[in-house]
C-alpha positions as a Markdown table, in Angstrom:
| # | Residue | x | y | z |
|---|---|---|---|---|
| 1 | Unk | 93.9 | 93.8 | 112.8 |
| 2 | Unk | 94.4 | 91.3 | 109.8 |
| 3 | Unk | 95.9 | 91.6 | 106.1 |
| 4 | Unk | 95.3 | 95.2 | 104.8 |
| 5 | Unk | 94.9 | 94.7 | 100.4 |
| 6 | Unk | 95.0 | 96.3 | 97.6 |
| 7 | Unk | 91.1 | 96.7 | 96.6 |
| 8 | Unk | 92.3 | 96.1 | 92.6 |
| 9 | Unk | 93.7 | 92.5 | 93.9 |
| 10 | Unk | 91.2 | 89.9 | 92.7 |
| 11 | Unk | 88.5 | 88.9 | 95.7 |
| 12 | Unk | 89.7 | 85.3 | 96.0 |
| 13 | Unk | 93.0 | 86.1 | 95.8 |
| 14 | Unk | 92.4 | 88.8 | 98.5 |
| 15 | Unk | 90.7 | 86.2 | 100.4 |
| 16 | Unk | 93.6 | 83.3 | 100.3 |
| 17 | Unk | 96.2 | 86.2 | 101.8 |
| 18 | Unk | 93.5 | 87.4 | 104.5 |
| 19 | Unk | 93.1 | 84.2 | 105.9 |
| 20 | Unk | 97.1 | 83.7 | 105.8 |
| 21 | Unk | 98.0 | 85.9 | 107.9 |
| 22 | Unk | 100.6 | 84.4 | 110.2 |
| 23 | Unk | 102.1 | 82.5 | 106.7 |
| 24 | Unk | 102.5 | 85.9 | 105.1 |
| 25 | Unk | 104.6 | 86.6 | 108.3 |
| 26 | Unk | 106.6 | 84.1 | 107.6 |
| 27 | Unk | 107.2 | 84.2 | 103.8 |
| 28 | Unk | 108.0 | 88.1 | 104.9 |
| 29 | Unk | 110.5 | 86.9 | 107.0 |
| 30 | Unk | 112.4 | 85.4 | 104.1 |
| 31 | Unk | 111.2 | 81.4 | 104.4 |
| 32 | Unk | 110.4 | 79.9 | 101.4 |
| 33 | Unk | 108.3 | 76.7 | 101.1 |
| 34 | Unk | 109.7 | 73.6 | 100.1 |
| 35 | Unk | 109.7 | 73.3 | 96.0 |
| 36 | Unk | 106.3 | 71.3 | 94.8 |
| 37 | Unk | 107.6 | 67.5 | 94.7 |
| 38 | Unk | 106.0 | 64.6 | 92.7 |
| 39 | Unk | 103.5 | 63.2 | 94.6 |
| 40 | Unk | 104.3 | 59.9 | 96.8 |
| 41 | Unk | 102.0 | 57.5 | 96.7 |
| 42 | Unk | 100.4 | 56.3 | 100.0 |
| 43 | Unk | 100.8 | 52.6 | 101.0 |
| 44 | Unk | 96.9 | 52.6 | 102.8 |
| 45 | Unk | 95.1 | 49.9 | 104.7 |
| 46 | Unk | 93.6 | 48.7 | 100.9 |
| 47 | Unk | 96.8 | 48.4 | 99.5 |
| 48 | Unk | 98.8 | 46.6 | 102.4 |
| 49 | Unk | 95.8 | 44.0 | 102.6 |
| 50 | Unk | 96.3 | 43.3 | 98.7 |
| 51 | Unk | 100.4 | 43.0 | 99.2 |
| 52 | Unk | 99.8 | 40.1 | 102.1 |
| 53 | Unk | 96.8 | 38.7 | 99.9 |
| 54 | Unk | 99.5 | 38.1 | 97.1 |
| 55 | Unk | 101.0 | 35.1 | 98.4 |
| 56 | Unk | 97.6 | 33.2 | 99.2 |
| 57 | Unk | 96.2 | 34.2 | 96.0 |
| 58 | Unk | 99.1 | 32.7 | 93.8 |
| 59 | Unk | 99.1 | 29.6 | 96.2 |
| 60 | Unk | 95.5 | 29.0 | 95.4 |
| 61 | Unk | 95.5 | 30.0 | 91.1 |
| 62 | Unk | 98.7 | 26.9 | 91.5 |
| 63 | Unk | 96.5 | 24.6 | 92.5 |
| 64 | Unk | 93.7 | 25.1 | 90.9 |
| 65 | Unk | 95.5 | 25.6 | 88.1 |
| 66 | Unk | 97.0 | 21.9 | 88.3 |
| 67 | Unk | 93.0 | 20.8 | 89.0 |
| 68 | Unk | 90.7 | 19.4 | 86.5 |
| 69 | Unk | 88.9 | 23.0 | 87.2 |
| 70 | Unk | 91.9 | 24.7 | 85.8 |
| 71 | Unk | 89.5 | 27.6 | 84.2 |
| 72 | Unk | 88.3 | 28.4 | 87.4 |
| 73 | Unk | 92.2 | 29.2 | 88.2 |
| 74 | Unk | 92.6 | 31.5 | 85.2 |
| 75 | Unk | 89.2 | 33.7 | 86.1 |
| 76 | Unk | 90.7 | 33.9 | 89.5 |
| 77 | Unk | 93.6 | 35.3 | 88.1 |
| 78 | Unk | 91.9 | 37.7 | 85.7 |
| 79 | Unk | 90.2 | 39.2 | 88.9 |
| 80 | Unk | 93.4 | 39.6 | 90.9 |
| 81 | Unk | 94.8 | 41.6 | 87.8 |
| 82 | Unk | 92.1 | 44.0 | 87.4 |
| 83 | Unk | 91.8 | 44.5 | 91.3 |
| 84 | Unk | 95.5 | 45.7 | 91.2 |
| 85 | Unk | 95.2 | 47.5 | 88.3 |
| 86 | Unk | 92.5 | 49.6 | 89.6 |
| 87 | Unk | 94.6 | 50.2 | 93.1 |
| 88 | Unk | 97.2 | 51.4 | 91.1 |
| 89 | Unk | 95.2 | 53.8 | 89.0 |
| 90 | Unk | 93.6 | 54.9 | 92.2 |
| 91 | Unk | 97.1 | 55.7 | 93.7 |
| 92 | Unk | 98.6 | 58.1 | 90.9 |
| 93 | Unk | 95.6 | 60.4 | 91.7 |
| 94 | Unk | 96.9 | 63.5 | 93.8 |
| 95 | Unk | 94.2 | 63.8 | 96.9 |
| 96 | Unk | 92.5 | 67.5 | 97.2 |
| 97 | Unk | 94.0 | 67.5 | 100.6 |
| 98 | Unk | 97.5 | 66.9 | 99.3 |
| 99 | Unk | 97.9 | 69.7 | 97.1 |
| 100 | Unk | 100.6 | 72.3 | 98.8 |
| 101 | Unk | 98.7 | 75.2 | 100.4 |
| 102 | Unk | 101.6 | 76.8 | 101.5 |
| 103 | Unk | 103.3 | 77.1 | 98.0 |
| 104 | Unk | 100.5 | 78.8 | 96.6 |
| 105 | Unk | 100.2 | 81.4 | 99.1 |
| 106 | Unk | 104.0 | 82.1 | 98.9 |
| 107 | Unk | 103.5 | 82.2 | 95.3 |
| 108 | Unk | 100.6 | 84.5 | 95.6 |
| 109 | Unk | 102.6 | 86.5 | 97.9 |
| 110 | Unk | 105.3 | 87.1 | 95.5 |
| 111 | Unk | 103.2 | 88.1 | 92.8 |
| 112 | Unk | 101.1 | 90.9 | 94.9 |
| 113 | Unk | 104.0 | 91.9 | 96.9 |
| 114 | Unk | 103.3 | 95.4 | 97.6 |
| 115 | Unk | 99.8 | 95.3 | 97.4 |
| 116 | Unk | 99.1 | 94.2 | 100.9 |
| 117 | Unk | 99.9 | 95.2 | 104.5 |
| 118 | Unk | 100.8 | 93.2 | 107.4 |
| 119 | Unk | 99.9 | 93.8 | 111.2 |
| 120 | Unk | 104.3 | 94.1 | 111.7 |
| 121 | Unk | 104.3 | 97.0 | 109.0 |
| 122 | Unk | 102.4 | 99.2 | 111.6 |
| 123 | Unk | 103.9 | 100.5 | 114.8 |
| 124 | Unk | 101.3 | 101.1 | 117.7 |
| 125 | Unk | 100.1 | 104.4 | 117.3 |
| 126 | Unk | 99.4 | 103.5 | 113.5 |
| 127 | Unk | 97.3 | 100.5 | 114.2 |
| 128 | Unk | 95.1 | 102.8 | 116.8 |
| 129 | Unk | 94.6 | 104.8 | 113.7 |
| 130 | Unk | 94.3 | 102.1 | 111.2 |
| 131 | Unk | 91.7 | 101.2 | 113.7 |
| 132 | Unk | 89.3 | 103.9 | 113.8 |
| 133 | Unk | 89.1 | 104.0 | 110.1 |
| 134 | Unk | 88.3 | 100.4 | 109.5 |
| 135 | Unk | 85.5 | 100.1 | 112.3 |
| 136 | Unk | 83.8 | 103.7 | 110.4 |
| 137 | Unk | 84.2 | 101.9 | 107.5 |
| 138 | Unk | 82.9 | 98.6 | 108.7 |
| 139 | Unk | 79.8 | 100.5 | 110.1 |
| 140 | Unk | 78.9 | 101.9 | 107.1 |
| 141 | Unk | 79.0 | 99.2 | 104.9 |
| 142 | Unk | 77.1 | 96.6 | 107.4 |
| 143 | Unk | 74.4 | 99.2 | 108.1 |
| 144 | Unk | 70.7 | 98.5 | 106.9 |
| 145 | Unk | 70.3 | 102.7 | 105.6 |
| 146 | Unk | 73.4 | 101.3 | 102.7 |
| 147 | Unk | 72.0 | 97.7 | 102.5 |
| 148 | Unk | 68.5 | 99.3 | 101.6 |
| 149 | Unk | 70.3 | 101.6 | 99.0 |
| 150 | Unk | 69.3 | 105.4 | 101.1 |
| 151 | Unk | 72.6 | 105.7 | 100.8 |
| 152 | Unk | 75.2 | 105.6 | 97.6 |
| 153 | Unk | 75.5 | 101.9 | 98.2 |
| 154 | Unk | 77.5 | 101.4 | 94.9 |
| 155 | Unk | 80.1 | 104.3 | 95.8 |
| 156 | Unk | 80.6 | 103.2 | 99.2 |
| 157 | Unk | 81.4 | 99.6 | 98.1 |
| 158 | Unk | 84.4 | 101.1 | 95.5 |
| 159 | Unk | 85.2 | 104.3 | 97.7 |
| 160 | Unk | 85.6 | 103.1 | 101.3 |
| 161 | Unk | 87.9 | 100.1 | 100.8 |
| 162 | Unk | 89.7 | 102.4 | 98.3 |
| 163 | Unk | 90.0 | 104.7 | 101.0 |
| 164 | Unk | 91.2 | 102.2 | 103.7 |
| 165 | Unk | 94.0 | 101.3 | 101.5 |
| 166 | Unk | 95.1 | 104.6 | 100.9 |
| 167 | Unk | 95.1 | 105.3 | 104.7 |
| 168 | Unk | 97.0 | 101.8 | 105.6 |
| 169 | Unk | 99.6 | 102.7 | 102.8 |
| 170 | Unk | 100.7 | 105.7 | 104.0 |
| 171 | Unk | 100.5 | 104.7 | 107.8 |
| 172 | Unk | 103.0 | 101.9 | 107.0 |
| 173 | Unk | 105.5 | 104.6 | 105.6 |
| 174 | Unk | 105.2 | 107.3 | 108.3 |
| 175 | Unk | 105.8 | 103.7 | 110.5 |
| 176 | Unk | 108.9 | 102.9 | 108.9 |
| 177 | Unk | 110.1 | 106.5 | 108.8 |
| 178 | Unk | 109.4 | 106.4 | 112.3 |
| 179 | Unk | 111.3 | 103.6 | 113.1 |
| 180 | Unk | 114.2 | 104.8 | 111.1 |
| 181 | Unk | 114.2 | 107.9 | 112.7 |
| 182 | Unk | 114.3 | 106.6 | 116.3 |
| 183 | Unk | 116.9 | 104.3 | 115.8 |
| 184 | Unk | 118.9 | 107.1 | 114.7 |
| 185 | Unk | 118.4 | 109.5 | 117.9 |
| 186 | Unk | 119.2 | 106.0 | 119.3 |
| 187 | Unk | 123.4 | 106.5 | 118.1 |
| 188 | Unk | 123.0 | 109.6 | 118.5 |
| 189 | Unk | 122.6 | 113.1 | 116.9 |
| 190 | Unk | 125.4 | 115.6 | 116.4 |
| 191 | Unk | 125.0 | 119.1 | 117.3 |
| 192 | Unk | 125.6 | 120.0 | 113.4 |
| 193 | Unk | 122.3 | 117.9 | 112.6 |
| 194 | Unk | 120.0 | 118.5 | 114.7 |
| 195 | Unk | 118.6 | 121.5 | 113.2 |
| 196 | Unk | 118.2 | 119.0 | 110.0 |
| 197 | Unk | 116.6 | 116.5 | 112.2 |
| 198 | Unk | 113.5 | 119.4 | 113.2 |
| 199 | Unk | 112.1 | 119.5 | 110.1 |
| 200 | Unk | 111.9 | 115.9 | 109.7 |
| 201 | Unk | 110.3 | 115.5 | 112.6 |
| 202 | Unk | 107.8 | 117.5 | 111.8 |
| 203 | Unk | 107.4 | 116.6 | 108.8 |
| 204 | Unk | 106.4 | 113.3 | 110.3 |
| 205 | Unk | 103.8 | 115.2 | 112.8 |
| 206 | Unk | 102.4 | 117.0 | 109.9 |
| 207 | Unk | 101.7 | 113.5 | 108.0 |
| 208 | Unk | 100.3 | 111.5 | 110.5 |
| 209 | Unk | 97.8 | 114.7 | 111.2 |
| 210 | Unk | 96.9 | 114.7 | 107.6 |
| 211 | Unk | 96.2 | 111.1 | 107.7 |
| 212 | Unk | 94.0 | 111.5 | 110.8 |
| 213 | Unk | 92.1 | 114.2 | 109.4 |
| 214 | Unk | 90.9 | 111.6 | 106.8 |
| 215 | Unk | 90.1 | 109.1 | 109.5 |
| 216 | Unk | 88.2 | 111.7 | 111.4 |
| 217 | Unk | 86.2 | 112.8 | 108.0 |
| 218 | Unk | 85.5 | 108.9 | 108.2 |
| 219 | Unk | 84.3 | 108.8 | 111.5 |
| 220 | Unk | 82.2 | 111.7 | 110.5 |
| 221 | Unk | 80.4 | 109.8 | 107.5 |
| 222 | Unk | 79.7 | 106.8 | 109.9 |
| 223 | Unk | 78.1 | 109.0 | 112.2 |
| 224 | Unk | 75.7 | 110.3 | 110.4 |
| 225 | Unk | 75.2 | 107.0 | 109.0 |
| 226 | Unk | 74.7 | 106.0 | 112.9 |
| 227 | Unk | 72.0 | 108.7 | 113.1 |
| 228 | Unk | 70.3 | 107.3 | 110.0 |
| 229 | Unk | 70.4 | 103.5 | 111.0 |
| 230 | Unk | 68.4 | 104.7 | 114.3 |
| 231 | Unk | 66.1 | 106.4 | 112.6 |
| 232 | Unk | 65.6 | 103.5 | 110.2 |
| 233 | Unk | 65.0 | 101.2 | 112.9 |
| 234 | Unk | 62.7 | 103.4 | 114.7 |
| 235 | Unk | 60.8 | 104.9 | 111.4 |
| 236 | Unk | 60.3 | 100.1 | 110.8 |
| 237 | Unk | 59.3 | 99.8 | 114.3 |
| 238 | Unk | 56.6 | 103.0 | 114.7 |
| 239 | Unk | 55.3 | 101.6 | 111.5 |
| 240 | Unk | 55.0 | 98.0 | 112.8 |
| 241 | Unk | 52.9 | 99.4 | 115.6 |
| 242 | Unk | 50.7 | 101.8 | 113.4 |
| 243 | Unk | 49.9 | 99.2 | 111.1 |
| 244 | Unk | 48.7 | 97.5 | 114.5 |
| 245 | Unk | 46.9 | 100.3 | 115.9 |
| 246 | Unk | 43.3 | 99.1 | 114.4 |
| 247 | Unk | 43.2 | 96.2 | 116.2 |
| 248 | Unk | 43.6 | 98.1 | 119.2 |
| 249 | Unk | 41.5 | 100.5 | 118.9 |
| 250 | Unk | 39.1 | 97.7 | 117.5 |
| 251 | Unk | 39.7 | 95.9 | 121.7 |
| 252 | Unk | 38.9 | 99.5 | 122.8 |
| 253 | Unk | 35.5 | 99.7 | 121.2 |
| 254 | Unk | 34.2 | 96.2 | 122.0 |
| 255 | Unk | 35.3 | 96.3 | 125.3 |
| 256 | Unk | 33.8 | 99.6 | 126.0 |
| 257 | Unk | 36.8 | 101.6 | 126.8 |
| 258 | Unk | 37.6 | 103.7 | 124.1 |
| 259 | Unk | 36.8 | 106.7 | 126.1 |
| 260 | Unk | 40.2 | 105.7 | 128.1 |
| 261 | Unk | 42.4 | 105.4 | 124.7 |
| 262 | Unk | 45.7 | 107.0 | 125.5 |
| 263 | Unk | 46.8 | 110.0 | 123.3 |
| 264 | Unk | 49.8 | 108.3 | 122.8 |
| 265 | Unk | 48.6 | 105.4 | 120.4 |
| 266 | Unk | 46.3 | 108.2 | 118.7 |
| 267 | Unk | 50.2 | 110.4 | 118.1 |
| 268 | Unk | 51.9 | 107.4 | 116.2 |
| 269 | Unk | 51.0 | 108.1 | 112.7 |
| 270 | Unk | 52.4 | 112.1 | 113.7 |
| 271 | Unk | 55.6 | 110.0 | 115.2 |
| 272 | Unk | 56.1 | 107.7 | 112.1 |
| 273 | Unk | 55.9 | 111.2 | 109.5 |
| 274 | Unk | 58.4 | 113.2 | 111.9 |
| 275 | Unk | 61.1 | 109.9 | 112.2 |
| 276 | Unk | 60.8 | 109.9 | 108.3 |
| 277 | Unk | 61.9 | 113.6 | 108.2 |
| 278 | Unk | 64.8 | 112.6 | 110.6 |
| 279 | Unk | 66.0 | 109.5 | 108.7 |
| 280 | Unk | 65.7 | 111.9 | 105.3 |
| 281 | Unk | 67.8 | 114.2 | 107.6 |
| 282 | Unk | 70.4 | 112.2 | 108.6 |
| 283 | Unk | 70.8 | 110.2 | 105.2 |
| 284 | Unk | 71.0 | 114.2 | 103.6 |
| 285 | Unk | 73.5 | 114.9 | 106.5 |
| 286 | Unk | 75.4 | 111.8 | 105.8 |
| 287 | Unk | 75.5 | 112.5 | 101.5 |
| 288 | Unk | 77.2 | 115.5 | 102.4 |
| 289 | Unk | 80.0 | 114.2 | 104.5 |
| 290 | Unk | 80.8 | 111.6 | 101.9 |
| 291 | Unk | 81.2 | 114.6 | 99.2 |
| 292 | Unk | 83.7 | 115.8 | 101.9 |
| 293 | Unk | 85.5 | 112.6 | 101.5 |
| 294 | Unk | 85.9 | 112.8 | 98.0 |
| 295 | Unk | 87.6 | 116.6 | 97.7 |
């Protein structure tokens, strides 16, 4: 699993944390990037061959300078100028490449603290969860059935990532109620406190079964959107081979065997109308889990 975020952050900005995952990590882990310093400019191949042309070039303006073709000594000069006026233009522009990366994610970072998750804010059993609810999620909204718009295509693109938030929000705080709660059985719990300590504990039980109850009511919604997708694909592929079924029976008739055409091929049009019935089924089934999901 990768960077969890806040549907309401801005897509590219959602994008430039996804893909830093392991610098997130890192800026979590209190390091801070080096301040933005002016750029230095970069002594390339160009400007080390102008350097060691210097010499030669003043050599040769001094003599033909001191030549009857003097003028030729002062164009050779205004050439050299310009040349090195250009490099030096050239060389106060900042390269794409040079820009700091790493600051603007940090500062990124900072500014949408809280409104993203990292892999480390999950213990084990919360990432299984986490999990489940992305891949339902990730099946719904690839699938052909909410491409095509059968389903609520719209809702689904606002809802679902809404709802992945919500779930990866309050798995990262039954994780670090977790973790506080082992490390203190780990020094140790006084007779005194341990009736405290049940209710907290269940308390923690309770939550995470609340939380999988809304990744099951997930699963749920992809699977009917499973059962839809099939029929979709096998409503597209019956009609690809009725649309066919002329030609065949067209070979039949020429070649004399129509007599031997199979009941089968004669049935598709009857197999096309009952898959549309099951796809209508299944999208029905699958409107009526995603009302579920709302309540």
């Amino acid at each position: 699993m990768g960077v969890v975020v806040d549907p309401g952050v801005p897509p590219e900005i959602a994008g430039l944390l996804r893909s830093n995952v392991s610098l997130l990590s890192r800026i979590r882990a209190g390091w801070v990037p080096p301040a933005v310093a002016a750029p230095q400019r970069r002594r390339g191949p160009s400007s080390a061959l102008l350097l060691a042309a210097t010499p030669v070039v003043i050599a040769l303006m001094a003599v033909l300078l001191a030549s009857p073709v003097a003028p030729a000594g002062f164009v050779l000069l205004g050439t050299y100028v310009f040349i090195v006026l250009v490099k030096i233009a050239s060389m106060s522009e900042v390269p794409e490449d040079d820009r700091p990366h790493e600051r603007g994610v940090y500062e990124q970072a900072r500014w949408y603290d809280g409104r993203y998750l990292l892999p480390e804010d999950f213990d084990h059993d919360a990432r299984m969860v986490l999990t489940r609810a992305q891949r339902a999620i990730g099946s719904v909204l690839r699938s052909h059935v909410n491409a095509e718009g059968m389903l609520d295509d719209a809702r689904n693109a606002v809802m679902l990532p809404a709802q992945e938030w919500e779930i990866a929000r309050l798995l990262a705080k039954l994780s670090a109620l977790r973790l506080e709660h082992r490390e203190l059985l780990a020094r140790g719990i006084a007779p005194e406190v341990a009736a405290v300590i049940e209710p907290l504990e269940r308390a923690l039980v309770n939550s995470e079964a609340a939380v999988v109850a809304r990744v099951e009511a997930l699963e749920r919604y992809a699977g009917h959107v499973a059962e839809a997708e099939r029929a979709y694909h096998a409503r597209g592929q019956i009609e690809e081979l009725r649309a066919r079924l002329p030609r065949y029976e067209e070979l039949l008739a020429e070649s004399g065997a129509d007599k031997l055409a199979v009941p089968e091929i004669e049935r598709l049009a009857e197999d096309a109308d009952v898959l549309e019935r099951t796809l209508r089924r299944s999208v029905d089934s699958a409107h009526e889990a995603f009302r579920y999901l709302e309540s």
